[in-house]
C-alpha positions as CSV (number, residue, x, y, z in Angstrom):
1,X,0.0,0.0,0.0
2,X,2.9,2.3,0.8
3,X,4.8,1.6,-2.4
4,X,1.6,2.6,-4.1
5,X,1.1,6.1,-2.6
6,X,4.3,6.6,-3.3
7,X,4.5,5.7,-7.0
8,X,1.0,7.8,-7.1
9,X,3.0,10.7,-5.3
10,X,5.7,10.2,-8.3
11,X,3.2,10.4,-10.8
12,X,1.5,14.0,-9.3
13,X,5.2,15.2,-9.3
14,X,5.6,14.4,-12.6
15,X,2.7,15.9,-13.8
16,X,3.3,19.0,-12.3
17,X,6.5,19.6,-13.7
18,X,7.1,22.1,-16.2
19,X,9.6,22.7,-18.8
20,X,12.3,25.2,-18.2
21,X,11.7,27.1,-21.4
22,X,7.7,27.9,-19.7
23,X,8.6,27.9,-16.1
24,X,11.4,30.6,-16.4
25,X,9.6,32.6,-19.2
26,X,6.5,33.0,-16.8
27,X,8.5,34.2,-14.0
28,X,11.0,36.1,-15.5
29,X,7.6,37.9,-17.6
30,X,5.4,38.2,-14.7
31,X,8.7,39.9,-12.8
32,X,9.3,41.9,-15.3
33,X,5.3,43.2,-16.3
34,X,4.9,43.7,-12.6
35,X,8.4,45.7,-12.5
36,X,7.4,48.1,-15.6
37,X,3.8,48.4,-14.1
38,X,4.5,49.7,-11.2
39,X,7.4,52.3,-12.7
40,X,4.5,53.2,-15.0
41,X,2.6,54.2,-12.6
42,X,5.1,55.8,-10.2
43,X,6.0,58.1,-13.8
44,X,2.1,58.8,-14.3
45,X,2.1,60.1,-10.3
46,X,5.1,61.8,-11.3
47,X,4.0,63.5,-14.6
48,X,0.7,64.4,-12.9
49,X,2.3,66.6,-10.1
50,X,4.8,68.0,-12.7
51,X,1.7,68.8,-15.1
52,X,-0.1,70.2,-11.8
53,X,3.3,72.5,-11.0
54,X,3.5,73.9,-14.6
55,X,-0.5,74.3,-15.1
56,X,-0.1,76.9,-11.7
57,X,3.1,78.7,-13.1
58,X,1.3,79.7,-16.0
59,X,-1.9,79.9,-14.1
60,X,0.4,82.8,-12.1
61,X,1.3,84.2,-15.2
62,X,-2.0,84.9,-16.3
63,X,-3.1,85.9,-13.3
64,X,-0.2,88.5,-13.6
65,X,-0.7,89.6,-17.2
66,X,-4.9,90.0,-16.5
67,X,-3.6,92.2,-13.0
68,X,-1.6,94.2,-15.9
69,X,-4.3,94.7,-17.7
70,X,-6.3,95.7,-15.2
71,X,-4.5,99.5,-14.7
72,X,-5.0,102.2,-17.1
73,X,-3.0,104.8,-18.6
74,X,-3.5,107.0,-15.3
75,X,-2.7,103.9,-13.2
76,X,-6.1,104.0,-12.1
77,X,-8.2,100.1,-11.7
78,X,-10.1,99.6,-14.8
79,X,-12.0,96.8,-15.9
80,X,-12.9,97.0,-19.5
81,X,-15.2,94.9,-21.6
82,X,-12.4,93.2,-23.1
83,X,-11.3,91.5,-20.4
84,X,-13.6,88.6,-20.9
85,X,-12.1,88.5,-24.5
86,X,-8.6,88.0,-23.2
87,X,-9.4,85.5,-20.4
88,X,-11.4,83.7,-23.4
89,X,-8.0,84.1,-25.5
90,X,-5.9,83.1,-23.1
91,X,-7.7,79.7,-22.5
92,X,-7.2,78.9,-25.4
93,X,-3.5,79.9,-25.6
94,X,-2.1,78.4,-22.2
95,X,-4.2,75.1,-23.1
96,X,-6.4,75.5,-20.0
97,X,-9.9,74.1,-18.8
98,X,-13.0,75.7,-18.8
99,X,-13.2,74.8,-15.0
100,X,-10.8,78.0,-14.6
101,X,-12.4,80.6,-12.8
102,X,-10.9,84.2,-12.9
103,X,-12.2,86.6,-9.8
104,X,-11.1,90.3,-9.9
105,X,-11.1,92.2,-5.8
106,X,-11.2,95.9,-5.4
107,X,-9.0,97.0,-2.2
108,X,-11.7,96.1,0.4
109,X,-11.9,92.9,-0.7
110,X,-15.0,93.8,-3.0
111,X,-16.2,92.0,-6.0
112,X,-15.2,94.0,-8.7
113,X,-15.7,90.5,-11.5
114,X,-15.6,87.6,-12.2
115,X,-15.9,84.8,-14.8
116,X,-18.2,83.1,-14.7
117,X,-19.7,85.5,-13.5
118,X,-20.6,85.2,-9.7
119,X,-21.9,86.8,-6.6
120,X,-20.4,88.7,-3.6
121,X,-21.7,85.7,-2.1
122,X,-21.1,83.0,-3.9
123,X,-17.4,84.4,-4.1
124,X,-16.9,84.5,-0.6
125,X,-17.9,80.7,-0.2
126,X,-15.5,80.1,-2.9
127,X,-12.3,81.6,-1.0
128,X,-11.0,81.7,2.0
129,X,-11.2,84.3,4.7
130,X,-8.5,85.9,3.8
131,X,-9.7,85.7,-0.1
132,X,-6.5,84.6,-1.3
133,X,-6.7,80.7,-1.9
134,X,-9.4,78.1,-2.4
135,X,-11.7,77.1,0.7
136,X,-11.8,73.2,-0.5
137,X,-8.5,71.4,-1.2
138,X,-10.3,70.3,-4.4
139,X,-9.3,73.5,-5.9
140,X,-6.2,75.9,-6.0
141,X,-5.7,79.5,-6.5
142,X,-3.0,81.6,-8.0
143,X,-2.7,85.5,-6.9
144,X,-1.4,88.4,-8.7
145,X,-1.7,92.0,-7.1
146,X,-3.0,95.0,-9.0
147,X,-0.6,97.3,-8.6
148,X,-1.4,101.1,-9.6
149,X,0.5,104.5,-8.8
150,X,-1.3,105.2,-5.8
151,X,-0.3,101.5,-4.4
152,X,-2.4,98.1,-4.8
153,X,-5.6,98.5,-5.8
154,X,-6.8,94.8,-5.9
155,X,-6.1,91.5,-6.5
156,X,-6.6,88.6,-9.2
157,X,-7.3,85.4,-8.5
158,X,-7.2,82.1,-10.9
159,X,-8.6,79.6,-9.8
160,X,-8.7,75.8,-11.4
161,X,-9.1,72.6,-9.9
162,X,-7.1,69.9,-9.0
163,X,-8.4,67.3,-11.7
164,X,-8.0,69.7,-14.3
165,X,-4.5,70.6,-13.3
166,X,-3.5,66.6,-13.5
167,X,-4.9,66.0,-16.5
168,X,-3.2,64.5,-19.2
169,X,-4.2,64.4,-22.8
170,X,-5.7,61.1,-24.0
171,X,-2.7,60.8,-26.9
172,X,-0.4,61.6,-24.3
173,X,-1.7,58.1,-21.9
174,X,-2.2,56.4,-25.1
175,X,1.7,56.8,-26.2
176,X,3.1,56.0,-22.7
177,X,1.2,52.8,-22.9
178,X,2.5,51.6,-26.4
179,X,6.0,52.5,-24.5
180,X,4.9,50.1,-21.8
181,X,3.6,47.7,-23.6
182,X,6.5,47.4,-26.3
183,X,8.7,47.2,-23.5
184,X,7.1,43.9,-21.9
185,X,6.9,42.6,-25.3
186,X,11.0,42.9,-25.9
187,X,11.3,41.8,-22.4
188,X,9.4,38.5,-22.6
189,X,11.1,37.9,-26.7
190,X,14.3,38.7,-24.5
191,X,13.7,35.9,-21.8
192,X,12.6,33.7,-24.0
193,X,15.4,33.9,-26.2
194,X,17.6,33.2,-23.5
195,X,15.7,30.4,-22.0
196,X,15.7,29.0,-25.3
197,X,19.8,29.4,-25.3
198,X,19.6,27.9,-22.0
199,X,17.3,24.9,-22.1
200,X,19.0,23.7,-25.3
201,X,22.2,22.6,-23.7
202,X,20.4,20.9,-20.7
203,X,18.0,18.8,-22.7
204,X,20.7,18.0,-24.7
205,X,22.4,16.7,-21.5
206,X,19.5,15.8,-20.0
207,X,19.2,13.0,-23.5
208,X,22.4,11.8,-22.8
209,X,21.6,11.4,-19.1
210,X,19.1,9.0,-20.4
211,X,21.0,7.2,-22.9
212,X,23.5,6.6,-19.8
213,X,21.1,5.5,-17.5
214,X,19.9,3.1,-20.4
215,X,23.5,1.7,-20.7
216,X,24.6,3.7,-23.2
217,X,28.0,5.4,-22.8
218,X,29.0,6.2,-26.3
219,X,27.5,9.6,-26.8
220,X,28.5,12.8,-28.0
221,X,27.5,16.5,-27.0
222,X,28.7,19.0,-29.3
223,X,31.0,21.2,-27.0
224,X,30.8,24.7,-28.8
225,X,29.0,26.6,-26.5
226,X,30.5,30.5,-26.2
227,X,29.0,30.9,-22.5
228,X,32.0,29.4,-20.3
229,X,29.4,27.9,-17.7
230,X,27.5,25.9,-20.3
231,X,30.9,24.9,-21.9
232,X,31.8,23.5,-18.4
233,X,28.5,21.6,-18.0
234,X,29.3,20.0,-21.5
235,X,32.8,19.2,-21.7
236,X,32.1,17.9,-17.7
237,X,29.6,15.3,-18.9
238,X,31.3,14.5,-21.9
239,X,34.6,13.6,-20.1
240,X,32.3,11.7,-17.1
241,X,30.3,9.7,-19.8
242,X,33.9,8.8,-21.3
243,X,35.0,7.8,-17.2
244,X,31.5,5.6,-16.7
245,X,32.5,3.9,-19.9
246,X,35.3,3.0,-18.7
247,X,34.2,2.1,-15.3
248,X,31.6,-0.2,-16.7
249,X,34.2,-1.6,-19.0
250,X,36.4,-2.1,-16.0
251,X,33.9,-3.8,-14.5
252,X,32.9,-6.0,-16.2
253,X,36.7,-7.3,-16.8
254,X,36.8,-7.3,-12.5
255,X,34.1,-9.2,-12.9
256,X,34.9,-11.9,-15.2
257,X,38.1,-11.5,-13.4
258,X,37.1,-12.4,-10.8
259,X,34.6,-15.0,-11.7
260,X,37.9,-17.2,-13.5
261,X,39.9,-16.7,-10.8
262,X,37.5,-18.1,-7.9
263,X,36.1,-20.8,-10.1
264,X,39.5,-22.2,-11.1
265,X,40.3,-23.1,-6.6
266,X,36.8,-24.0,-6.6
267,X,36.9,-26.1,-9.7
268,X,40.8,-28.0,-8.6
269,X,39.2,-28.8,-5.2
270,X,36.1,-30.2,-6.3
271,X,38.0,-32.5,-8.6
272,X,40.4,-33.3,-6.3
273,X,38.2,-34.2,-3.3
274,X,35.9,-36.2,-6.0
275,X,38.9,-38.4,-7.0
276,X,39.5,-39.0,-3.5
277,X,35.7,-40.3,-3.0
278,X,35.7,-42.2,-5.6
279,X,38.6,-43.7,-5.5
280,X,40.8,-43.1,-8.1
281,X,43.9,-42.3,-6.2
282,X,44.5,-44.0,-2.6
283,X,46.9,-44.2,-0.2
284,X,49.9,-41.4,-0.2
285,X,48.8,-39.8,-3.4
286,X,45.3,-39.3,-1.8
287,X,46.7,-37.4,0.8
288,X,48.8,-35.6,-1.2
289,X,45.1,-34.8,-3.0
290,X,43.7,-33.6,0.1
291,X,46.6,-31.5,0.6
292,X,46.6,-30.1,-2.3
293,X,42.7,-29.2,-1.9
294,X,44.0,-27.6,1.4
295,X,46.2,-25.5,-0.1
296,X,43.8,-24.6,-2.9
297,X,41.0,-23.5,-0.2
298,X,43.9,-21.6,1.2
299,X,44.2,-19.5,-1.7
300,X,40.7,-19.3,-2.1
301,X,40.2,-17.8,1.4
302,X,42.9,-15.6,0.7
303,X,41.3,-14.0,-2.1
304,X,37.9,-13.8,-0.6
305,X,39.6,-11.6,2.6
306,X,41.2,-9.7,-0.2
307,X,38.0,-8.8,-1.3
308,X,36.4,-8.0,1.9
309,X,39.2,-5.9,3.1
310,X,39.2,-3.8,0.2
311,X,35.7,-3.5,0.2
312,X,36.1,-2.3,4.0
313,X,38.5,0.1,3.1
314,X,36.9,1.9,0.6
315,X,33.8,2.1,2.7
316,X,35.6,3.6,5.9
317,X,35.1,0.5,7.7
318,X,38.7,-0.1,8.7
319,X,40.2,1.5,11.5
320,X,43.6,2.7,11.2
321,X,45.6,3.8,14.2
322,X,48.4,7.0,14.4
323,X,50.6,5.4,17.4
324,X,54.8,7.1,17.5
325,X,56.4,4.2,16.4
326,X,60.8,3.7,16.2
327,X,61.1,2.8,12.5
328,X,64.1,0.7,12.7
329,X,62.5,-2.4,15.3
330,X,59.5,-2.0,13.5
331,X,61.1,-2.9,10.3
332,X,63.3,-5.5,11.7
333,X,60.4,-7.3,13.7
334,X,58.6,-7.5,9.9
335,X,61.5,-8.3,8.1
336,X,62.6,-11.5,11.0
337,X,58.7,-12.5,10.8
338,X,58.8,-12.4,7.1
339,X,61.8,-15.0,6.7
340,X,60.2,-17.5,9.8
341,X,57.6,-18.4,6.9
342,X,59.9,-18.7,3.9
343,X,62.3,-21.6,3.2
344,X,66.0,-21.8,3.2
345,X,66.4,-20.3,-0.9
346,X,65.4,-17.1,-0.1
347,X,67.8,-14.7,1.3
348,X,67.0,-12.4,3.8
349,X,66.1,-8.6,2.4
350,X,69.2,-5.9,3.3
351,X,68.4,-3.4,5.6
352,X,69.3,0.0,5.1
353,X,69.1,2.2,8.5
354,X,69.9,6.2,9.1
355,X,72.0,6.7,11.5
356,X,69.5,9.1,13.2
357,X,66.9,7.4,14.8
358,X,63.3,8.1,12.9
359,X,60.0,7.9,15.1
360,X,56.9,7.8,12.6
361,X,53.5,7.9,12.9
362,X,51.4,4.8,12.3
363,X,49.8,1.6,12.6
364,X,52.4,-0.9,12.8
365,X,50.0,-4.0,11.5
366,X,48.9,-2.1,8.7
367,X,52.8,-1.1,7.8
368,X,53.4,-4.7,8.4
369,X,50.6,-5.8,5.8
370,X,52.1,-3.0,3.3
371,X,56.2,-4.1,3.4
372,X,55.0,-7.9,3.2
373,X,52.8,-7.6,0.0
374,X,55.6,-5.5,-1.2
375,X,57.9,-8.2,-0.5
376,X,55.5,-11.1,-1.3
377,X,55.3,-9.6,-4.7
378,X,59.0,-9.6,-5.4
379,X,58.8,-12.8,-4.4
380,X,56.3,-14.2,-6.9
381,X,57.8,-12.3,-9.8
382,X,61.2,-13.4,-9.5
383,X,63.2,-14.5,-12.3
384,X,63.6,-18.2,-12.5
385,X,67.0,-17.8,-13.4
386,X,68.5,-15.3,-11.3
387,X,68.3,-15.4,-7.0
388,X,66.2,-13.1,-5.5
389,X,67.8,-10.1,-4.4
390,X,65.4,-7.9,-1.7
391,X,66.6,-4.3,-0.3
392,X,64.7,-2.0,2.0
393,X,65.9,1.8,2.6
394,X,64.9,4.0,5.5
395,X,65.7,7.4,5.4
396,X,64.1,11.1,5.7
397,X,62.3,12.8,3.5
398,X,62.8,16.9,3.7
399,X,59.0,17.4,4.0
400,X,59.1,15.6,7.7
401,X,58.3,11.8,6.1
402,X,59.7,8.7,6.8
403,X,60.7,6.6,3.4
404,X,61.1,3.4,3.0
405,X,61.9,1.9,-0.1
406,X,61.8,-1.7,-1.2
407,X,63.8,-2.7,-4.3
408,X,64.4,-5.9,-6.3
409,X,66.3,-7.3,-8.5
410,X,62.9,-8.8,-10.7
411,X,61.9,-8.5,-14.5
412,X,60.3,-5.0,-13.6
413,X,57.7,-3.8,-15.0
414,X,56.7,-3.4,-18.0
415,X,56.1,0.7,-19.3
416,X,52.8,0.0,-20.2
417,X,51.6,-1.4,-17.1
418,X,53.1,1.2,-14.9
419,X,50.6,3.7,-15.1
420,X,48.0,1.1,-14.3
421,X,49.6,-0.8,-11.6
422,X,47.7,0.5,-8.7
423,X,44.0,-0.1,-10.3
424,X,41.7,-2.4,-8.7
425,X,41.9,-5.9,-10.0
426,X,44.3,-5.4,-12.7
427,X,47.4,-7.7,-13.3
428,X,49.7,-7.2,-16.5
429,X,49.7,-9.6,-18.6
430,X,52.4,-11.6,-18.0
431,X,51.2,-11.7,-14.1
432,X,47.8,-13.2,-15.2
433,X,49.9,-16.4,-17.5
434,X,51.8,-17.1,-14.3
435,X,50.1,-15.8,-11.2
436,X,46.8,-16.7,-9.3
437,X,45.0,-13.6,-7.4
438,X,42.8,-10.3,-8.0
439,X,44.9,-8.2,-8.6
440,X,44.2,-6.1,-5.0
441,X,47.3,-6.4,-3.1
442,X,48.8,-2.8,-4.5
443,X,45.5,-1.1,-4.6
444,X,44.9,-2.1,-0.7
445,X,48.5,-1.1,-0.1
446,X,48.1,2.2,-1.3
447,X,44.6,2.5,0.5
448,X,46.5,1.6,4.1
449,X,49.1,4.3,3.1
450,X,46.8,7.1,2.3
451,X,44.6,6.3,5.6
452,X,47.6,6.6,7.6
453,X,48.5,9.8,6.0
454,X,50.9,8.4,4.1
455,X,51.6,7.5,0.2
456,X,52.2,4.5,-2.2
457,X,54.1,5.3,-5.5
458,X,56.5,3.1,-7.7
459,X,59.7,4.4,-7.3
460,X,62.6,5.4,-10.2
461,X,62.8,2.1,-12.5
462,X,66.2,0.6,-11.5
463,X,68.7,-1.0,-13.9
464,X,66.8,-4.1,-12.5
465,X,63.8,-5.1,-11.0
466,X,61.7,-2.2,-9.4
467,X,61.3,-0.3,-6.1
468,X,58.1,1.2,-4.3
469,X,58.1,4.1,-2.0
470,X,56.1,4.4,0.8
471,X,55.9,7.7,2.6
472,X,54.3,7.7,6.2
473,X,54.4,11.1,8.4
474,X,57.2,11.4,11.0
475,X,55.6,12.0,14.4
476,X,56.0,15.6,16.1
477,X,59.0,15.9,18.6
């Protein structure tokens, strides 16, 4: 039941994804609209009160040029029947509503005109107390004093209101919206342009995500991309489809590898411990058959541990200790341990000691399971002809290491293996003709090294045989 609301919860995931093209475009559009909207309408606000501010400058002016007109020759008030003419006139001229209203004041405050014409009354409702502004905030008044020789003789007052002094022209609103509008327009063809540029390259590695994940490896992204980040993404999969490929063609050699090499122990025992049963070989040569069987299980337990160690390792399963440990009895304890189990034809390794005492830092069983696979694997390549010859090297490194170096005097190894010597499960050639294993016992090595802080490298190629170097940390005096 649980696997099923889960699949359905997959399924309503699914379906509510989008594509990146739609999802991005949207956003980016809806940002962007919302963005130009709201400037829009800040630069209305803003055109208004500058349309307002202009409208009552040249509401002052006329209100200044109608005071001047008001004086005669004698600089006496005058209102003449032309006046309406020229307020008419300049209507037109200063582009101004017919909600204007001009008022003309004698020096007591008087009504002296007005257009449209008004009462004393009706005036006086109209202005303040002090009848030089509006009485509502709906309207507002510009003043001008009528100024004659004998002193100020009145006052003019133009009044508009508010709504008329915002206004903007119809052409002027239908302009700034074509602005707006053409400017969402480019944005949106903008972001979907670049969505476009940038969904390309991830479906395209997004298809060869799913060619992978079908076991398909071979594929090929075309790598051309000017934007550095995309040309990452690109060349990054390309090279990591190349490594899986190689992974999975490593694998499946490991594999099969693997496979031969614990069938053939299983294979010789079973036909060993059958021809015991059944009788074909009796006496002695039967228990040389079982012993053989013994030493084939041997083997075979032996690679299995390999196996599980390694697989330990790599997980972080293995605990390695960091204990001060004198270098020189450590090596010779490995070294006198070493021969107990070999026979009388091998030679004991030469030990090479500074003259300085060296304390490193380590775990002395897992040094001990380093220097003998070294060893052990001089051992099994040695030349048929030709006595082993074994060397190990102690000194200091100027980076505050301990080295120790084990050479012999082997076939080497070959150029093309050297590069690939450390690889999990891989044997040269020649090692897989005459030796039986899996190919772990440098790959571990190097493992235990680089846990203890340490390293794992083949050393110079000698004028015989070869050397490794192992590098562990020296411990703090």
């Amino acid at each position: 039941m649980d696997n099923i609301n889960k699949s359905k919860k997959n399924d309503d995931k699914k379906k509510k994804t989008t594509s990146i093209l739609t999802y991005w475009t949207l956003r980016y559009l809806l940002i962007i609209s919302i963005g130009l909207l709201v400037t829009a309408l800040f630069t209305f606000w803003w055109i208004q009160q500058e349309a307002m501010n202009n409208r009552m400058q040249t509401t002052g002016l006329l209100a200044q040029e109608i005071a001047d007109r008001s004086v005669d020759t004698d600089g006496q008030l005058a209102i003449t029947p032309s006046l309406n003419k020229l307020v008419e006139d300049r209507k037109r001229f200063f582009k101004v509503t017919e909600e204007m209203c001009v008022i003309i004041t004698g020096p007591e405050g008087e009504l002296l005109y007005s257009q449209p014409p008004m009462t004393d009354e009706e005036m006086r409702y109209k202005l303040n107390d002090s009848l030089t502004d509006s009485r509502t905030s709906e309207y507002k008044a510009a003043a001008a004093q009528i100024q004659g020789d004998q002193g100020t003789l009145g006052q003019v007052l133009v009044m508009q209101s508010k709504r008329s002094l915002r206004h903007i022209p119809t052409e002027e609103i239908t302009f700034f919206s074509i602005i707006i509008v053409f400017l969402i327009i480019l944005s949106w063809l903008t972001i979907y342009l670049l969505s476009i540029k940038l969904a390309k390259p991830v479906q395209r590695v997004a298809a060869a995500a799913a060619q992978i994940s079908s076991g398909q490896y071979n594929i090929v992204l075309e790598t051309g991309a000017r934007e550095r980040e995309i040309q990452e993404l690109l060349v990054s999969f390309q090279e990591m489809a190349g490594k899986l490929q190689q992974f999975e063609q490593s694998r499946a050699i490991m594999l099969a590898g693997v496979s031969h090499e614990l069938k053939t122990p299983v294979t010789s025992i079973k036909g060993l411990l059958h021809a015991v049963r059944e009788g074909v070989v009796e006496g002695e040569e039967a228990g040389e058959f079982l012993d053989i069987a013994l030493l084939e299980t041997d083997r075979l337990q032996h690679m299995v541990a390999d196996l599980l160690d390694y697989n330990a390792l790599t997980a972080g399963m293995v605990a390695v200790r960091h204990d001060n440990l004198e270098a020189a009895p450590l090596l010779e304890e490995i070294l006198y341990q070493w021969m107990l189990t070999q026979s009388e034809e091998v030679s004991k390794p030469v030990l090479l000691l500074p003259e300085t005492p060296l304390v490193l830092r380590g775990d002395p069983l897992r040094i001990q399971q380093i220097i003998v696979n070294l060893l052990g694997n001089s051992l099994q390549a040695k030349m048929p002809d030709r006595k082993l010859q074994l060397k190990l090297e102690l000194t200091a490194t100027p980076q505050g290491q301990a080295q120790i170096t084990v050479t012999d005097n082997g076939p080497g190894i070959h150029p093309d293996s050297r590069e690939r010597i450390f690889e999990a499960f891989y044997r040269s050639s020649g090692k897989q003709s005459l030796l039986r294993g899996l190919g772990l016992g440098l790959t571990f090595s190097r493992l235990l090294a680089e846990a203890m802080g340490g390293s794992l490298e083949l050393g110079s190629h000698p004028p015989q045989g070869c050397s490794f170097v192992l590098r562990l940390p020296l411990a703090e005096s």
